[in-house]
C-alpha positions in Angstrom: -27.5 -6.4 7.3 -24.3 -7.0 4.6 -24.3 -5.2 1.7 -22.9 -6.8 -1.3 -22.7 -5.2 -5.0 -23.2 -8.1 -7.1 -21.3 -8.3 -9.7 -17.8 -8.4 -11.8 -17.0 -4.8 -12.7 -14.4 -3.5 -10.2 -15.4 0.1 -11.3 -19.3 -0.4 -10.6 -18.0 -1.7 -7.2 -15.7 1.2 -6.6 -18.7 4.0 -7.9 -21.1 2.0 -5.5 -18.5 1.7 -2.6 -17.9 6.1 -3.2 -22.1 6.7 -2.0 -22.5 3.2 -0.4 -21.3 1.1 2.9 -20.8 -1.7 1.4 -19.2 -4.8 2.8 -17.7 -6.0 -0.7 -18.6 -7.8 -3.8 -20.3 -11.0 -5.2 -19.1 -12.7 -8.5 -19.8 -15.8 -10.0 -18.7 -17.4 -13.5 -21.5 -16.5 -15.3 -20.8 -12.8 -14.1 -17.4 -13.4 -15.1 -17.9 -14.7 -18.7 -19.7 -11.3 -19.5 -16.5 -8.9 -17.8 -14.6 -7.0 -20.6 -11.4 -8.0 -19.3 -9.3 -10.8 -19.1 -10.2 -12.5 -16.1 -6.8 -12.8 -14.7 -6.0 -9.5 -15.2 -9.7 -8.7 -13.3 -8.4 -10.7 -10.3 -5.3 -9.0 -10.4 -7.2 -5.6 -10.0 -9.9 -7.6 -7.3 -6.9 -8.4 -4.7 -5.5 -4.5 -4.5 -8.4 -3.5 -4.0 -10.4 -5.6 -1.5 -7.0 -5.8 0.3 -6.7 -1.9 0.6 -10.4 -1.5 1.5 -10.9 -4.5 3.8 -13.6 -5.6 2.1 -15.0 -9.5 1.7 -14.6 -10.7 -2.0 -16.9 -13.9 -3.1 -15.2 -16.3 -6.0 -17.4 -19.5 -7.3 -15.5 -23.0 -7.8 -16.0 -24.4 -10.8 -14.7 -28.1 -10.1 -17.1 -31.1 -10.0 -15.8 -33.0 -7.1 -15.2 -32.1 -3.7 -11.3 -32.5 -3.9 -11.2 -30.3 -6.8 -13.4 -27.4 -5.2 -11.1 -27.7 -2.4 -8.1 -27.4 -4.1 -10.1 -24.1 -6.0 -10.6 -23.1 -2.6 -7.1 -23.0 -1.2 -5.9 -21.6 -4.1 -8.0 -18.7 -4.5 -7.6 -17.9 -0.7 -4.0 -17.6 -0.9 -4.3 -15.5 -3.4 -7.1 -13.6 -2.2 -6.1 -13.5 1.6 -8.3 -13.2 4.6 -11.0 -11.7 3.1 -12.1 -14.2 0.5 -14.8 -16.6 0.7 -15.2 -19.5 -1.3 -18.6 -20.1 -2.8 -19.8 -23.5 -3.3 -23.0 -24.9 -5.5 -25.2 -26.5 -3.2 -25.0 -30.3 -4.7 -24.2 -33.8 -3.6 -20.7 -32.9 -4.0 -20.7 -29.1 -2.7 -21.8 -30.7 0.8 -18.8 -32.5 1.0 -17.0 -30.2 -0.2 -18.2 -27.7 2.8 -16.5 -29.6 5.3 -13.2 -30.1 3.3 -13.0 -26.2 3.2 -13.9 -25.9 6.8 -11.3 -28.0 8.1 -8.6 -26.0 5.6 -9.8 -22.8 7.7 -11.4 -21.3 4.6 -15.0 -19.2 4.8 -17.9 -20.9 3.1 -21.1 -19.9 1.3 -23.6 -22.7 -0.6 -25.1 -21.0 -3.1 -27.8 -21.2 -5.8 -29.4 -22.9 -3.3 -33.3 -23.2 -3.5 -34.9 -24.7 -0.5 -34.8 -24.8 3.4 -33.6 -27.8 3.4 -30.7 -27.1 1.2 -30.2 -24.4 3.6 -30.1 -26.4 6.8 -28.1 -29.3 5.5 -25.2 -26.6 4.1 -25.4 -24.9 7.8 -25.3 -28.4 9.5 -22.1 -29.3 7.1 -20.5 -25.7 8.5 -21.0 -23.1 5.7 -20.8 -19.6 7.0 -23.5 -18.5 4.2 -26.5 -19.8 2.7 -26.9 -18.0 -1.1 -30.7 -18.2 -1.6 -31.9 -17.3 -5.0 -35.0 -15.5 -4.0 -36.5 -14.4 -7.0 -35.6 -18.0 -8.8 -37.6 -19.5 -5.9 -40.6 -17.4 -6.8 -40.3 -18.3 -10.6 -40.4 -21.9 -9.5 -43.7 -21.3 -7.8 -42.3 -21.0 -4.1 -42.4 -18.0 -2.0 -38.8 -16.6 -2.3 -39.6 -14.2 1.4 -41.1 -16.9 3.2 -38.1 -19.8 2.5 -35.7 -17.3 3.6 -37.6 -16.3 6.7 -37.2 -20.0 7.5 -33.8 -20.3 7.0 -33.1 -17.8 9.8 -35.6 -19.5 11.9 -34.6 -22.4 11.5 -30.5 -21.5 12.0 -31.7 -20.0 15.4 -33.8 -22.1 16.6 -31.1 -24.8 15.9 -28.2 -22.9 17.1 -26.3 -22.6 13.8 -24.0 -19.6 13.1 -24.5 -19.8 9.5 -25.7 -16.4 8.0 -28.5 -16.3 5.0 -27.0 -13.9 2.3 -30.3 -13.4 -0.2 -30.0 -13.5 -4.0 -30.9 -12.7 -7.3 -33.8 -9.4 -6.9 -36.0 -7.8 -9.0 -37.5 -4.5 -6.7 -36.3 -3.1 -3.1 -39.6 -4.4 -1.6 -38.1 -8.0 -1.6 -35.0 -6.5 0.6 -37.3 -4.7 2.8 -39.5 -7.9 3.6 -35.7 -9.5 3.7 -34.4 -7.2 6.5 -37.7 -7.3 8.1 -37.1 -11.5 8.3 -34.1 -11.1 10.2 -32.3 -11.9 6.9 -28.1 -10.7 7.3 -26.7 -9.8 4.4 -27.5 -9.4 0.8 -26.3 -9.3 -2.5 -27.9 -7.0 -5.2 -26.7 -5.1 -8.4 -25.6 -1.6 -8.7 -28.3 0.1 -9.6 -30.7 -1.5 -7.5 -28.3 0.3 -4.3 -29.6 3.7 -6.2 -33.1 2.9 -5.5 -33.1 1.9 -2.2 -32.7 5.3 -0.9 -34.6 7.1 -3.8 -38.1 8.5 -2.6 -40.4 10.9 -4.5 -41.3 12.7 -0.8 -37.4 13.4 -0.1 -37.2 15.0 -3.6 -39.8 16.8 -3.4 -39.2 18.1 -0.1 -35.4 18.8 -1.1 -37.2 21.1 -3.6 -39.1 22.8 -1.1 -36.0 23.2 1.2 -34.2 24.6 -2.0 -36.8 26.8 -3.2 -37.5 28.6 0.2 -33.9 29.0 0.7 -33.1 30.9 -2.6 -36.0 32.8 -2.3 -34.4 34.1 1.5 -30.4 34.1 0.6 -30.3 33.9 -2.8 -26.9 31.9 -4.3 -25.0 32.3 -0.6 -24.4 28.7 1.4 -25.4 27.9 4.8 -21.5 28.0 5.1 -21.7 31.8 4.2 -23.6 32.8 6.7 -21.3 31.4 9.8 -20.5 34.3 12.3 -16.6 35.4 11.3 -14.9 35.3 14.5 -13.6 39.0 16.0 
């Protein structure tokens, strides 16, 4: 599964990418209205650094026709570079818009989308993503788990290469039942990378470990303790 930090401050990326393997960062403009810097000077920063970590970078068009996405799209990917993908809003216009980026050899992903149909028409048009807002699906009455689980069956069962990056979480339960769907990649905010690995057990056994330890060596290291060579 991807792992994408989800949102617009460059350091919460870089503190996440220090402890985390992440694949890169999400942004999108309402993500970008709330950054305390100036946006150019943001995307500035964002093309340093995905360039000198390899790492994917996702920018939102903000046109309202097809030609104007596109021309968003080219735009940003020559300034971006390899590693940028264009995301796309999954409306009347957006679906057109798909296959103009396609043919200009530019990475795709139709987001906010809400349905499996949605889904399968964006992955029929050639987008290399599906953005399903999972949680937004349940507030709307939907199963947010289930229409994701369908989008992957349904893109393998039908051949399509497409890839279903899930959206917009509240807990790490909804990622688990995620990976557990075959889902690929994700997007998810910083401090929800903190508490996928956080478990009362492993601290509590850590303390155990700790405790025993001290109680045996005192303040010396397991370092300490290595045979100096004669």
């Amino acid at each position: 599964m991807e792992l994408y930090v989800d949102i617009a401050d460059l350091d919460a990326v870089k503190a996440a990418a220090e402890y985390f393997p992440i694949d890169g960062f999400t942004t999108n403009p309402k993500i970008l209205t709330k950054a305390k810097k100036p946006v150019e000077e943001m995307m500035a920063e964002y093309r340093q650094y995905v360039r000198a970590n390899n790492m994917k970078i996702f920018f939102q068009v903000t046109g309202e026709t097809a030609e104007e996405m596109l021309e968003q799209a080219k735009a940003l990917k020559e300034y971006f570079g390899e590693r940028f993908i264009v995301k796309i809003p999954a409306v009347k216009e957006g679906y057109k818009a798909v296959r103009l980026c396609k043919e200009a050899g530019i990475t795709v992903t139709v987001t906010v989308v809400h349905s499996m149909m949605q889904a399968l028409v964006a992955a029929k048009a050639g987008a290399d993503y599906v953005a399903p807002y999972v949680t937004h699906i349940d507030n709307i009455g939907a199963d947010g788990i289930e229409c994701v689980s369908e989008m992957v069956e349904v893109f393998i069962n039908g051949g399509y290469p497409c890839k279903v990056l899930g959206a917009s979480f509240r807990t790490v339960d909804q990622l688990k039942k995620l990976a557990l769907a075959g889902c690929q990649a994700v997007t998810i905010s910083p401090d929800l990378f903190d508490a996928l690995i956080k478990h009362p057990s492993t601290d509590e056994s850590m303390k155990g470990f700790e405790t025993a330890w001290k109680e045996t060596f005192g303040e010396k290291q397991i370092s300490d303790l290595i045979p100096r060579e004669k």
